[in-house]
Structures are given as structure tokens and as C-alpha cells.
N, C-alpha and C positions, 0 to 999 in steps of 0.2 A: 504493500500500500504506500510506504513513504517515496519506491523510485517510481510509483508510480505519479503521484502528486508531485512527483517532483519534474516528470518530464511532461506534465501538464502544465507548473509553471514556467518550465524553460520555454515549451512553446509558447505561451503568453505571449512571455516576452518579445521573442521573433516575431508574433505575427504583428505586436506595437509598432519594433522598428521600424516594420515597413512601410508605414505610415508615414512614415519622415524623409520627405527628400533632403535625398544624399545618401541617407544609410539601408544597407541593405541587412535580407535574415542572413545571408552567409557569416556577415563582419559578426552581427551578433551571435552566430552560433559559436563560430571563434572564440570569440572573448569567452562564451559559457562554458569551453572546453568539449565542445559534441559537433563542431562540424564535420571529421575524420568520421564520425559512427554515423552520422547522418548521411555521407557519400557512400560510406561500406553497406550501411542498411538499405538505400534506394536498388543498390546496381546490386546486391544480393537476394534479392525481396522473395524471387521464388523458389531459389536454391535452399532458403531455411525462412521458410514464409513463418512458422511459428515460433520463432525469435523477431523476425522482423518487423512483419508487418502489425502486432501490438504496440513496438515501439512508434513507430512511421504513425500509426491511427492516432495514441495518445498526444503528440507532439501538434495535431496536423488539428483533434479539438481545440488543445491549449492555442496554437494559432488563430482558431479561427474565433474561440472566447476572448483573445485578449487584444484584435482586432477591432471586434465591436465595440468592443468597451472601450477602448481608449480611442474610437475614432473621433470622438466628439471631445473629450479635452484634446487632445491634440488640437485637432479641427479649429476651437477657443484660442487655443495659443498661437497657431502659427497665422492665425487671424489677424492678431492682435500684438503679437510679441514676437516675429518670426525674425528679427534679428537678433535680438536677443535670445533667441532659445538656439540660433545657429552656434552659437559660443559654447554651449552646453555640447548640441552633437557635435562641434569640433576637438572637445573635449573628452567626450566619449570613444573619437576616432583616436586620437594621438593617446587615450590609456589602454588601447588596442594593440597596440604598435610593439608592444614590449612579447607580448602572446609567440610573434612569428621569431626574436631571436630567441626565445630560452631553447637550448638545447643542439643551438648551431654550432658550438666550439668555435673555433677561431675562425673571424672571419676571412673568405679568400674573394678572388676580384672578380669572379665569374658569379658570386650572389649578388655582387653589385651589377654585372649588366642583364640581370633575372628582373632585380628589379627593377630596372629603366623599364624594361620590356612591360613590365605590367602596368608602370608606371601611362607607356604611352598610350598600351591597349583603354584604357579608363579616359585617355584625354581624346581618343579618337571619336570615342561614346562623345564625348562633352560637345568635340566638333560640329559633331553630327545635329546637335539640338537645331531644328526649325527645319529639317530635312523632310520632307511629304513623300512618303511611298505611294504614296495614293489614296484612294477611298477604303472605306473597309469593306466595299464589295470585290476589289483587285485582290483576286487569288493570291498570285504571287508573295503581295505586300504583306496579305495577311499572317501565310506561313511565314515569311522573313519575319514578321513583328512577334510572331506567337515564339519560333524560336530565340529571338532575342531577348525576349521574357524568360521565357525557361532559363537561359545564360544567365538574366541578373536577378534569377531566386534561388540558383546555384552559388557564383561567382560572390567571394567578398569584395567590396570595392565597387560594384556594380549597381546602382536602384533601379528596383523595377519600377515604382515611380517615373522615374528620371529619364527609363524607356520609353516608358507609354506618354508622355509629354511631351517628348522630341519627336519622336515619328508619328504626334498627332492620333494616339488610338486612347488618350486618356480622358477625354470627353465620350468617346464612344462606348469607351467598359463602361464607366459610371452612369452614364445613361439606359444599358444594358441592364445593370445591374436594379438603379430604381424601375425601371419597366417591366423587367423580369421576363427578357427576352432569352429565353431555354436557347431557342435555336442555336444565335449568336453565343453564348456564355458555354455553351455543349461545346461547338467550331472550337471556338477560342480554346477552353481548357484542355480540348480532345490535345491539338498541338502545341501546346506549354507540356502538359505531360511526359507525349512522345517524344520533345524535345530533353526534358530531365532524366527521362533511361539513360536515352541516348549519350546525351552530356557527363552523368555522372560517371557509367561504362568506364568513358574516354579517361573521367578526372580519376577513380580509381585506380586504377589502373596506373596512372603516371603517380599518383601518391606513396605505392608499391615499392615503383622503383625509384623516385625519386622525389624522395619528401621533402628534405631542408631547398630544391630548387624550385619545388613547386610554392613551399611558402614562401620562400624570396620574391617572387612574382606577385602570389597576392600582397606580399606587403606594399609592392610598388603601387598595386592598385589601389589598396585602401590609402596608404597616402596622398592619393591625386585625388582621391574622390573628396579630399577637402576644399578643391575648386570649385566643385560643383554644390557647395554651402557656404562658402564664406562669401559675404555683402561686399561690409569692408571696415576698416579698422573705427572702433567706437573714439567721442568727442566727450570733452568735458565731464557730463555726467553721467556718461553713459560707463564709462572706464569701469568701474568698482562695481557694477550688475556684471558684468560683462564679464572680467575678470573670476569675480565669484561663480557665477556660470560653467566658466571653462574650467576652472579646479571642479566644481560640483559634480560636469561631466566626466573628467578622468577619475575622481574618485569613483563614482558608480560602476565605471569600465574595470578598475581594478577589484572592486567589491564583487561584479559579475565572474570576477574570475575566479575570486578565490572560491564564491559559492561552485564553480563548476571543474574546480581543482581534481582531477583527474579520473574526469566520468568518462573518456576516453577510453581511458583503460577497462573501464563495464564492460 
């Protein structure tokens, strides 16, 4: 009962972040120490369906409880106080950052061009914002947008937010969603899914064999994806919320961690 409540609050959590442009559930599963068990549990789901797929259900309520719930204070704050509460997720992203070197031993110069790499894969995302694939009746567009969603509810570093706003489909879910158009919301999720086997497959697999380069890479990602929240530096009286903000965030990044201090190894 307690891992189970517990991997009901973890997914809370995730399904909050998502809420937040800029941050994605990967980054935060990271910090909770379950992203590695969330890749090994998607891409193994049939192979040991009853280990997995309890974990995968509970994680995926917790998501989706802790979604609703916090979509309306968010929704309030970033209303209202979205620069200010940027300092906070900026905060939260740099008390992430420490996650990817524990356990690298000394560094060498090839994590440093892991992390360009991922660094630029995240700014090419940011390029891209105002980019129109099309309508959301162009096929094409659609699968390109569904799998580039599935990428950034994988990827840390990545918003699916961030997606759906740049290539113009985030008017379209949300309107889906209050109308409660099955068809569209069926398409859509059918190809975010297919997209996550698939994706995950690929990221297992390279986690395997090569772990400390694959997190080198996220880290680059999740560092850049501080471009795509930060406004810009606060004034006068703004400095001391602001400031508090951004300790308040990395302290919660590091509290998240030590709560999910080596549920990995479960």
C-alpha cells in the first residue's frame, strides 16, 4: 500500500508539471529518481505485463489526478504571476541539474559535446515556435505533431506544452478536449502512444548501453529549456520575490529528490 501511494503521488506530481511551460514529466521524473523505471517499464510492458503494467496504471491515475487538480491554480498563477512563478520553474530546473552528474566520475570532453548536442536538439524545438504544419485535418502534420508529442512526454528538457503551441495544435487539443470530440482525442492519442513504444524501444535500449552519454545529452536539454521560460531579469522590487522564488524552486527540486532517492533501484 505505501509504494503504492507513493507512485500515485509521484505521478501527481508529473502530471502538475506538465502544466507548466517549459517543464516537462520527463525532467520531473528525473529529479523523483523513476525516469530509468518508467523507460524500462513502457518498452517492457508485455514481456512482464504483471510487474509492469500496475506500475504504468498507478503512475498514469496519479497523472491524471494531479492534472486536474492543479490545473486551475496553476491556470491562477500563470495568469496572474507568470513571471514571477518563471523564477520558481527556473529554479526547479537548475536543482535538477545536479541528478545527471552524480555518478559520472570524472568528467571527460566527449560529455561535454553530449551535451551541446542536446543542448541544441531543445533550441531547434524553441526555433521552430510559430512554425504551421498545417490544419489539423493534414495527415501528414498531424502524425508529425502526435509524434513530436510522444518525444516531449518522453524527453527531459522537452514541453509538450511548448509543442503543441509552436506547431499551433494547442488551441485545437483544448478545444477537443472541452467538446469532447472522441474522434479527434482517439487520432490524436492513438499516435502519441505509438509514438512512446516506439521512442522508448529506441531510449532503452541506448540507456543499456550507454547511460552516463545519454544523460549528458539530457542534461544539455534540460539546461536550454531554460530559454524557453525565462522573460527577463526582474527590476527594483521585483529582485527579492524573484530571488526567493528561485531558491524556493531549487529547494523543492532537491526535496523531490531526496523523496525519490533510489526508487530506481525498485
Amino acid at each position: 500500500m505505501k509504494k503504492l501511494l507513493k507512485n500515485i503521488a509521484f505521478g501527481a506530481i508529473i502530471g502538475a508539471s506538465i502544466l507548466v511551460p517549459g517543464m516537462s514529466g520527463g525532467t520531473t521524473a528525473l529529479i523523483l529518481g523513476i525516469y530509468s523505471r518508467i523507460i524500462a517499464a513502457i518498452d517492457e510492458l508485455f514481456s512482464d505485463f504483471k510487474k509492469n503494467f500496475p506500475y504504468l496504471l498507478t503512475l498514469t491515475v496519479g497523472a491524471a489526478v494531479g492534472f486536474y487538480v492543479c490545473s486551475f491554480p496553476i491556470k491562477f498563477i500563470l495568469d496572474r504571476y507568470s513571471f514571477e512563478f518563471s523564477f520558481f520553474v527556473i529554479g526547479v530546473i537548475a536543482g535538477s541539474l545536479p541528478v545527471f552528474i552524480k555518478g559520472t566520475g570524472k568528467f571527460k570532453l566527449k560529455y561535454l559535446i553530449y551535451i551541446i548536442i542536446g543542448a541544441v536538439l531543445t533550441l531547434l524545438v524553441d526555433m521552430s515556435a510559430g512554425v504551421r504544419l498545417g490544419n489539423t485535418d493534414n495527415a501528414v502534420a498531424f502524425i508529425i505533431v502526435g509524434l513530436l508529442s510522444a518525444v516531449a512526454l518522453i524527453l527531459p528538457g522537452i514541453s509538450l506544452t511548448y509543442i503543441l503551441i509552436a506547431f499551433g495544435y494547442y488551441d485545437a487539443l483544448i478545444i477537443a478536449v472541452n467538446s469532447m470530440d472522441i474522434l479527434f482525442l482517439l487520432k490524436f492519442g492513438t499516435v502519441v502512444i505509438l509514438g512512446i513504444f516506439a521512442f522508448t524501444k529506441v531510449l532503452n535500449i541506448a540507456y543499456k548501453k550507454y547511460p552516463v552519454s545519454i544523460n549528458m545529452m539530457i542534461l544539455g536539454m534540460v539546461a536550454a529549456s531554460v530559454k524557453q521560460i525565462f522573460i527577463r531579469l526582474p527590476v527594483n522590487g521585483e529582485v527579492a520575490a524573484c530571488f526567493l522564488l528561485l531558491v524556493g524552486g531549487f529547494s523543492v527540486s532537491l526535496l523531490f529528490g531526496l523523496l525519490g532517492k533510489g526508487t530506481d533501484c525498485v
